[in-house]
C-alpha positions as CSV (number, residue, x, y, z in Angstrom):
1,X,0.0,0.0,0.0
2,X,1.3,3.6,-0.9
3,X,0.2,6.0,1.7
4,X,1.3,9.8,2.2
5,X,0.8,11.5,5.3
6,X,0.2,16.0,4.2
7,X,0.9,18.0,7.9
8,X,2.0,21.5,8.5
9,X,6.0,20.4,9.7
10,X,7.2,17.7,11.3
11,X,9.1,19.5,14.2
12,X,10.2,17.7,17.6
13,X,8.7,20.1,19.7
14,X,5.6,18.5,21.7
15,X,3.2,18.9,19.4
16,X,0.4,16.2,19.6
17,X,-0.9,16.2,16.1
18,X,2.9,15.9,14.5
19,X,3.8,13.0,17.3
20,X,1.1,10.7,16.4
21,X,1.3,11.4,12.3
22,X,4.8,10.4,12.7
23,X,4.7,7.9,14.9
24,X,1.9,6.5,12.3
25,X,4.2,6.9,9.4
26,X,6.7,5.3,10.9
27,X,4.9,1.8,11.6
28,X,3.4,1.9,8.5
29,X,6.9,1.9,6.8
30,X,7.6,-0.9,9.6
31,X,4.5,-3.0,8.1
32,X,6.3,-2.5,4.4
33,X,4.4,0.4,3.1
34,X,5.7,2.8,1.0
35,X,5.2,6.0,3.2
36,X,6.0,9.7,2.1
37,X,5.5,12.6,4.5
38,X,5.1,15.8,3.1
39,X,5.3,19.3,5.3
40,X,7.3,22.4,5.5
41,X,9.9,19.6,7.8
42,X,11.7,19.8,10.6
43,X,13.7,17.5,13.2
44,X,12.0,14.2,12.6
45,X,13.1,13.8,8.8
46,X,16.7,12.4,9.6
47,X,14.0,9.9,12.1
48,X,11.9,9.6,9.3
49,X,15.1,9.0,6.5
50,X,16.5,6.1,8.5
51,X,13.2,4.6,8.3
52,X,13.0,4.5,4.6
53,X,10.2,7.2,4.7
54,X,10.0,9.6,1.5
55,X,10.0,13.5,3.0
56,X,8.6,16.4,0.6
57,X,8.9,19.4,2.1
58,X,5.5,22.1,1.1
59,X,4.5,25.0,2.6
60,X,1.2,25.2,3.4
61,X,1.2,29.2,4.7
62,X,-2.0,30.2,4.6
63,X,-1.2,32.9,2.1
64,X,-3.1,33.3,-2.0
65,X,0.5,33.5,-3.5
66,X,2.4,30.5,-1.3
67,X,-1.0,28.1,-1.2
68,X,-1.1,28.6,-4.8
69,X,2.2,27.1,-5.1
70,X,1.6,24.7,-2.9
71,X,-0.7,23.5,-4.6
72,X,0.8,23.1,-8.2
73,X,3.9,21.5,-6.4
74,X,1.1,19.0,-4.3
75,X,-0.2,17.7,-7.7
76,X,3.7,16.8,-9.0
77,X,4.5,15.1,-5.2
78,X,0.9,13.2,-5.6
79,X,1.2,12.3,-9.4
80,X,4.8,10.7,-9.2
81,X,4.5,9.2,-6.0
82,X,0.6,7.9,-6.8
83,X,-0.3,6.9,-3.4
84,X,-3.4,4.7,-2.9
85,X,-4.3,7.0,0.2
86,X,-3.4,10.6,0.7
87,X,-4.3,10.8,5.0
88,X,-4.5,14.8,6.3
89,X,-3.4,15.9,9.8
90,X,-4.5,19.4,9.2
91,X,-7.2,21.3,7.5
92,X,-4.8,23.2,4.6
93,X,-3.4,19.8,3.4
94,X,-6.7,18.1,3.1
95,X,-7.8,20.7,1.4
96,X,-5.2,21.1,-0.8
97,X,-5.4,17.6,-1.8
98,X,-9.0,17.3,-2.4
99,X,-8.6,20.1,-4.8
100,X,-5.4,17.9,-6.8
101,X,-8.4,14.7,-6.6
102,X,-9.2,15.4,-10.5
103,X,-5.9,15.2,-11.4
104,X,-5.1,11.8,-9.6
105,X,-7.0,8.5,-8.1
106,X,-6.6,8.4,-4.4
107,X,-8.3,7.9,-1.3
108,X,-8.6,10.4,0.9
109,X,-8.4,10.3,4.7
110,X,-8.7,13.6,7.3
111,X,-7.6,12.9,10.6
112,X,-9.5,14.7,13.5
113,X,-7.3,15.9,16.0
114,X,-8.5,19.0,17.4
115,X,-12.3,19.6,18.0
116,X,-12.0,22.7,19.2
117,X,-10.8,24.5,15.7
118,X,-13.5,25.8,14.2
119,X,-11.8,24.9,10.8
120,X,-12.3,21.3,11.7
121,X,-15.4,20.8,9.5
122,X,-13.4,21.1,6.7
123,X,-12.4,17.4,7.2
124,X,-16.0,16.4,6.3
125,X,-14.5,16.7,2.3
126,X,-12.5,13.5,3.1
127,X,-14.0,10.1,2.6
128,X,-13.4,9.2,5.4
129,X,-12.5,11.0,9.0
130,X,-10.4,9.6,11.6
131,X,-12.2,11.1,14.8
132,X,-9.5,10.5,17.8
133,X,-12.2,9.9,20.6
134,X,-16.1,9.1,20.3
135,X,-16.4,12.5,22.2
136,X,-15.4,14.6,18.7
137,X,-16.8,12.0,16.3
138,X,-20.1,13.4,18.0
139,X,-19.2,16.9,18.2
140,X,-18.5,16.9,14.2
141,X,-21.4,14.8,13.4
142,X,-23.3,18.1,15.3
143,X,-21.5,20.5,13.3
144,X,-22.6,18.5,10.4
145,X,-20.0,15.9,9.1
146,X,-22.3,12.4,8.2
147,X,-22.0,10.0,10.3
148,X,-21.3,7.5,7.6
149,X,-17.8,9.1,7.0
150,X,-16.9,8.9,10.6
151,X,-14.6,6.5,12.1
152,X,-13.0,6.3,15.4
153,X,-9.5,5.7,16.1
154,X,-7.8,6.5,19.6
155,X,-4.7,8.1,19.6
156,X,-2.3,4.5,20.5
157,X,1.3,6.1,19.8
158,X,3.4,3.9,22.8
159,X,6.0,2.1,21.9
160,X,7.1,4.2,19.2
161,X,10.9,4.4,17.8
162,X,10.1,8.4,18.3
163,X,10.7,7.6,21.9
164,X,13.1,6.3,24.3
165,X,12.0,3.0,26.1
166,X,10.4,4.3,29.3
167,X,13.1,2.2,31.5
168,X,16.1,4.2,30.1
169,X,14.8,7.6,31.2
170,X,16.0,8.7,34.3
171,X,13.5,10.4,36.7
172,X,13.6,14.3,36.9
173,X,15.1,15.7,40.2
174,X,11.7,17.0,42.0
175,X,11.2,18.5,45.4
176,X,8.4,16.5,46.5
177,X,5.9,16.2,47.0
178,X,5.6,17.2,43.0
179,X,2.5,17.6,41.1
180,X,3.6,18.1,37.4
181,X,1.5,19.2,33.9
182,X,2.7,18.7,30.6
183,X,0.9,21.0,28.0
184,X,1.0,24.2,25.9
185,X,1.0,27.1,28.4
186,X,-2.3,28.5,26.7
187,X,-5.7,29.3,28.4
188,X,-6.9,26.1,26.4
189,X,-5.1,23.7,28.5
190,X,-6.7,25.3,32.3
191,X,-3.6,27.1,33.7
192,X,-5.2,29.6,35.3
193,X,-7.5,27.0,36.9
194,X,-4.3,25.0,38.0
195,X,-2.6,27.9,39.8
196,X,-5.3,28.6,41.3
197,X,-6.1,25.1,42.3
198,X,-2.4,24.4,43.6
199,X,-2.2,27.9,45.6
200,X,-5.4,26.4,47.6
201,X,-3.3,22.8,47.9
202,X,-0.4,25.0,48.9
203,X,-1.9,26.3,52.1
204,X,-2.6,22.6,53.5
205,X,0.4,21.1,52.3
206,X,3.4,23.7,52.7
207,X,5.9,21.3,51.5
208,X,4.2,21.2,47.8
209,X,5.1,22.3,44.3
210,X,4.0,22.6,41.2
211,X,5.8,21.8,38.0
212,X,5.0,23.4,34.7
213,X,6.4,21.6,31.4
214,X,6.1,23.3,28.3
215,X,5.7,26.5,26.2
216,X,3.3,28.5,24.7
217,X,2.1,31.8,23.5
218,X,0.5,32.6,27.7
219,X,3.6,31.3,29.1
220,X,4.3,35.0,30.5
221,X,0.8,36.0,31.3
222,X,0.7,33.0,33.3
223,X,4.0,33.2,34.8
224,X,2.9,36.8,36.0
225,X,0.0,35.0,37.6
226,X,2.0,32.8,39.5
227,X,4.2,35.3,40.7
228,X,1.4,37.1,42.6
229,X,0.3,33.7,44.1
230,X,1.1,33.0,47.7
231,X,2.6,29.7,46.4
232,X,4.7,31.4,44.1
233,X,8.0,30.1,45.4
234,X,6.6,26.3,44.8
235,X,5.4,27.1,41.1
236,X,8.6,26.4,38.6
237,X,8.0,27.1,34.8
238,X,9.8,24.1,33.2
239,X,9.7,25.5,29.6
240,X,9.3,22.9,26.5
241,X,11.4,19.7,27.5
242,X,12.7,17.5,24.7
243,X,11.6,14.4,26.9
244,X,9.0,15.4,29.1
245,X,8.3,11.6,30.6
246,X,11.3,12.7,32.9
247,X,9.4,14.7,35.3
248,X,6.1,12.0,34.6
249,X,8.3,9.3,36.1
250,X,8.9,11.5,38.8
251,X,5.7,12.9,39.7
252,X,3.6,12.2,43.1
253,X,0.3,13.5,40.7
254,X,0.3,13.9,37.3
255,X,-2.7,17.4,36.2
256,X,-3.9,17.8,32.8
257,X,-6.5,20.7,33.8
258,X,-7.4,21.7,29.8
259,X,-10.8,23.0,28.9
260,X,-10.7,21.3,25.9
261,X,-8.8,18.4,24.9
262,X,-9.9,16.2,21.8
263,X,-8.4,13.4,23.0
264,X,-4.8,13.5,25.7
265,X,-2.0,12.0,24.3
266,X,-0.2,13.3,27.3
267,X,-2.5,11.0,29.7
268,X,-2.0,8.2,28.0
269,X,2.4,8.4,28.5
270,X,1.2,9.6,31.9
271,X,-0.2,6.1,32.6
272,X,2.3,4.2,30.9
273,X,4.9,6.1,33.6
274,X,2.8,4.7,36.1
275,X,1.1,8.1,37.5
276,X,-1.7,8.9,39.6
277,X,-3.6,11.3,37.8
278,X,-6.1,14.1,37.9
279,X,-8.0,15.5,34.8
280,X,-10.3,17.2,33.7
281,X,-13.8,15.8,32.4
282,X,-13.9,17.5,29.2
283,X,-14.2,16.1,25.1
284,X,-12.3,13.1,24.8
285,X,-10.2,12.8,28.4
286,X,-12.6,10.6,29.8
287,X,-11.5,7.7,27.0
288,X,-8.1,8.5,27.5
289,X,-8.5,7.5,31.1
290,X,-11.1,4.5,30.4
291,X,-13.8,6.4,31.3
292,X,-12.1,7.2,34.7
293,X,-11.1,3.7,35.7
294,X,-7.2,5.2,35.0
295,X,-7.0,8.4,36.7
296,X,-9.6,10.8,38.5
297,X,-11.8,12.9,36.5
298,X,-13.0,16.8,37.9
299,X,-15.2,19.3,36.2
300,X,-12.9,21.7,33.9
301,X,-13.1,25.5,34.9
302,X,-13.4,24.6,38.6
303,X,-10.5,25.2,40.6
304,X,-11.9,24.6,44.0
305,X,-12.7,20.8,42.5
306,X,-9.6,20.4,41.4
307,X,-7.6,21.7,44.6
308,X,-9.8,18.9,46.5
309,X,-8.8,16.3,44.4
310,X,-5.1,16.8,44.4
311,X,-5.1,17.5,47.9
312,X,-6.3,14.3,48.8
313,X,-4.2,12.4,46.3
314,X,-0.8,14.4,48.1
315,X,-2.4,13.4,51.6
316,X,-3.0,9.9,51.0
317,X,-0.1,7.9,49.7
318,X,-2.2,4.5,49.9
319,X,-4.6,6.4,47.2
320,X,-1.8,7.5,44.8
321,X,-0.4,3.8,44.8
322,X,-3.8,2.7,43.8
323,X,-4.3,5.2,41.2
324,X,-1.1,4.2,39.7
325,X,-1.7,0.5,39.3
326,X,-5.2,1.3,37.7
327,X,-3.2,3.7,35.3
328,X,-1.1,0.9,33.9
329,X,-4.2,-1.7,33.8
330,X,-4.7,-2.1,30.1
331,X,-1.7,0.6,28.8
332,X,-1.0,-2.2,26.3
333,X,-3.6,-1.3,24.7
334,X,-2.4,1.9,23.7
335,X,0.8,0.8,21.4
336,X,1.4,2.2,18.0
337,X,0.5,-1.3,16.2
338,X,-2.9,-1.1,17.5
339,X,-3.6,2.6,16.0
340,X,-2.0,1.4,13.0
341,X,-4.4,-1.5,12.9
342,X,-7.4,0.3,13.2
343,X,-6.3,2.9,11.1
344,X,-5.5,-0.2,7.8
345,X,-8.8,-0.8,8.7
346,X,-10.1,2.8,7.9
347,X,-8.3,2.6,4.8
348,X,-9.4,-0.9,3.4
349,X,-13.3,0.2,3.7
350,X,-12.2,2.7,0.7
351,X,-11.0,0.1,-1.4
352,X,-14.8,-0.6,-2.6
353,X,-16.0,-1.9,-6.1
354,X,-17.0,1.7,-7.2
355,X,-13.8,2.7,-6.8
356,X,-12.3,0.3,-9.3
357,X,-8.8,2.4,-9.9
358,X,-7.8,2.2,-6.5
359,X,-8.7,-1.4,-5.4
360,X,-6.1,-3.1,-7.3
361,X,-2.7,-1.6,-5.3
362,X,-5.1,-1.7,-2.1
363,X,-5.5,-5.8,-2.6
């Protein structure tokens, strides 16, 4: 099968949607595909080279005079490569490649990642839409996608050769007890709640602190909120950190306090390191945690709730050992070669009689 994967870059800086199409791409050129990639690149080509994966770099800038390039150099990429399957990460390749679909036979696939963009609906032009949790397949079937096109596929990415095995990273040096968050430090992902939340924590347990992994465009705003906290000495802004699982294997809790959240990749390394966990019930977190068998579930935008729930995970060390066994029940389940299963399967439903130019190299 001859599959190419269209995403804005494919930089190696904690971004979800890039992990997971990379981390496909590669065990789809494990299976024996023939796998291109095609974005504006970044740090996982050499990755993707020694895999024996095709990268096309195309930028996708959402300008007239650059997209109109794009596009007359997407048609050349997609005529001599002739994939059976073009799969989109992102609304401006899918686009792009449903507009090159008279010029060349291929299935095409748009992969859901973020319900919250308003763009998302664009993906209904696909023929069929990888929804990562049933949480957005129903959100988009609201907004109008059919039903029919619809398919859900969790995001499974562990045990991916993107990552270290778990057993070789060495713990981050924490003062504990340590409650760390790996995110974007925007107001998507419930900062503001979390401060908030840990600065009511703080005044029970004065030995606390907080641990903030990652970057974003609020990073400041936020890190001037912390500073006026009464907790503010216990509040350390960790910046983006190339491996992140680090401070997870060293964490008493593990927070992921987002507003939003399509699915939570982050929650499902956060079990695999064997954390206790605290999350917010929001879109697709609650199937990322097995419907909150793995890790404890709060309302979002509700600090006071989620002060309560870490302060009685700190308290209780008997509760966090628990929580941490229930994490890993099941994290097999969650490898790469299951997505990658499910996802063959996505792409066998389009080999169909009526499309009789595309069934023979999907056989």
């Amino acid at each position: 099968m001859r599959v190419v994967h269209i995403l804005n870059d494919v930089t190696g800086r904690g971004n979800g949607i890039v992990n997971t199409a990379v981390d496909l791409a590669l065990e789809q050129a494990r299976l024996g595909y023939a796998v291109a990639v095609i974005s504006a690149g970044g740090e996982y080509e050499p990755l993707l080279a020694r895999a024996g994966i095709l990268h096309c770099r195309l930028d996708q800038s959402r300008r007239p005079d650059r997209l109109v390039r794009a596009l007359r150099s997407l048609r050349v990429l997609l005529r001599d490569f002739a994939p059976d399957v073009v799969h989109a990460h992102m609304c401006t390749g899918l686009v792009l490649a449903w507009l090159c679909r008279g010029s060349s036979a291929f299935a095409l696939v748009g992969h859901l990642h973020n319900v919250h963009d308003p763009q998302s609906i664009l993906m209904g032009l696909a023929d069929r839409v990888i929804a990562v949790s049933h949480s957005v397949s129903a959100t988009m079937v609201a907004r109008g996608i059919s039903k029919d096109k619809l398919r859900v596929v969790l995001n499974r990415t562990l045990d991916t050769p993107r990552c270290a095995p778990l057993n070789e990273i060495e713990p981050a040096r924490l003062a504990h007890p340590a409650v760390v968050t790996v995110c974007g430090m925007t107001h998507r992902k419930g900062i503001q709640e979390l401060i908030a939340a840990f600065e009511m924590v703080g005044e029970d347990i004065a030995d606390a602190h907080l641990y903030l992994v990652g970057d974003g465009a609020q990073r400041q705003l936020f890190e001037q909120l912390a500073s006026r906290s009464r907790q503010a000495q216990r509040i350390h802004f960790e910046g983006f950190q190339k491996e992140p699982r680090a401070y997870m294997r060293a964490a008493d809790v593990f927070v992921l306090a987002s507003r939003r959240e399509s699915f939570g990749l982050v929650l499902v390394e956060a079990r695999q390191a064997g954390c206790a966990i605290v999350a917010t019930d929001v879109d697709g977190v609650a199937e990322a945690l097995d419907w909150g068998r793995a890790g404890i579930l709060v309302p979002a935008r509700n600090a006071l709730a989620l002060s309560i729930a870490l302060r009685d995970l700190l308290c209780s060390e008997e509760e966090r050992l628990q929580w941490r066994i229930w994490a890993r029940q099941g994290i097999s389940n969650y490898s790469i070669r299951v997505m990658a299963s499910e996802v063959e399967n996505v792409y066998r439903e389009l080999a169909a009689p009526q499309r009789a130019g595309v069934v023979s190299r999907l056989a």
